[in-house]
N, C-alpha and C positions, 0 to 999 in steps of 0.2 A: 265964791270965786277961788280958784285953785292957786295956790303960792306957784310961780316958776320955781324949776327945781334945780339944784345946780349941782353938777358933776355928777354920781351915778348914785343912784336912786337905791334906796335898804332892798325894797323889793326886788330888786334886778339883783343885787349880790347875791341876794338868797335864790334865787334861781338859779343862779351861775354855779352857784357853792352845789345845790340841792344834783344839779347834770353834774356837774365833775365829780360828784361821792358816788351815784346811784353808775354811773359809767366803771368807776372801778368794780364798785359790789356788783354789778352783773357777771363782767371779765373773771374777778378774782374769786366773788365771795358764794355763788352763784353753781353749787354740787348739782343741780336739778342738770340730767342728762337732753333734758327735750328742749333746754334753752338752748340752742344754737351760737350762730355770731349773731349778737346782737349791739347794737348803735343807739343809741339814745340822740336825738335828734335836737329836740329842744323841751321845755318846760313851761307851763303856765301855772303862777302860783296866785288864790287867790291875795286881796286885799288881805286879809286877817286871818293868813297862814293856813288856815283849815284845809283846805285841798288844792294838791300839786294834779294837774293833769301834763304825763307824760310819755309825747311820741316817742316812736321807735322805728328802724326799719331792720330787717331781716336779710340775711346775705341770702338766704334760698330762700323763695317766694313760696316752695312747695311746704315750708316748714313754717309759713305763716302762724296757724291754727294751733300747732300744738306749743307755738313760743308763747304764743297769746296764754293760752293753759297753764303753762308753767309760771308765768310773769305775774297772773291772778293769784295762781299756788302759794307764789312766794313772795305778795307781799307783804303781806306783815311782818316776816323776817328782813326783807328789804326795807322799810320802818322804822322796824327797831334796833336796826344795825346804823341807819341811816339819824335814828335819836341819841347815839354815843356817839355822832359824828360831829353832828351840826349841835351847837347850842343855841337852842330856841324855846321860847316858851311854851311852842303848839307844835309839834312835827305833823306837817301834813298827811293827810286819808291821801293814798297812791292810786289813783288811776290813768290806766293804760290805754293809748291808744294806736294804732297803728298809722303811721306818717303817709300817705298817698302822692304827698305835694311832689316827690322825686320822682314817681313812677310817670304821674300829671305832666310833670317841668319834658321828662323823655320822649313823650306822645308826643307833646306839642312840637319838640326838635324835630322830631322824626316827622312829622307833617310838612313844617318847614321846608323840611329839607326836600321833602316831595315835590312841594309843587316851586322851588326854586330847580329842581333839574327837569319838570315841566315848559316851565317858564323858559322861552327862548329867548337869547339873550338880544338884547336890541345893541346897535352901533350910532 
């Protein structure tokens, strides 16, 4: 049986720490020309640190594929920038995934929004 856990969890810092570093080193640290604007979204870190999987969304959709490329290119430099950042005993294996849930969340408004100007209004 699991201890309740009180106030914020090692693990959650470490994901919060792991998106606020890996957000500036995209921004700042981040020379590769094919990264675009990129967003970092959120993080999943396992239990025992070994691997971060981290979303992203892209400001141009058309520049998907090759941010994706760039983002593979450069992680290990994202890594081991990101292991002079954070002191931990394991810095997580970086993989990247791209974020859908926004594009998802927009459809669905956008349906919404259809069949409520459908929908005739009743009195």
């Amino acid at each position: 049986m699991r201890k309740p856990q009180r106030g914020y969890a090692r693990q959650d810092r470490v994901k919060e720490q792991i998106m606020r570093e890996l957000a500036e080193l995209v921004r700042k640290g981040l020379k590769d020309p094919r990264a675009g604007f990129i967003t970092i979204n959120d993080v999943e870190v396992t239990r025992d640190y070994s691997h971060a999987t981290v979303y992203y969304t892209v400001l141009d959709d058309a520049a998907r594929e090759i941010t994706e490329d760039a983002l593979e290119h450069a992680k290990g430099y994202l890594r081991s920038e990101l292991g002079k950042r954070i002191k931990l005993f394991r810095i997580p294996e970086l993989h990247f995934k791209y974020d859908e849930s926004l594009e998802r969340g927009m459809s669905i408004s956008h349906l919404i929004d259809q069949v409520a100007a459908e929908k005739p209004v009743e009195d």
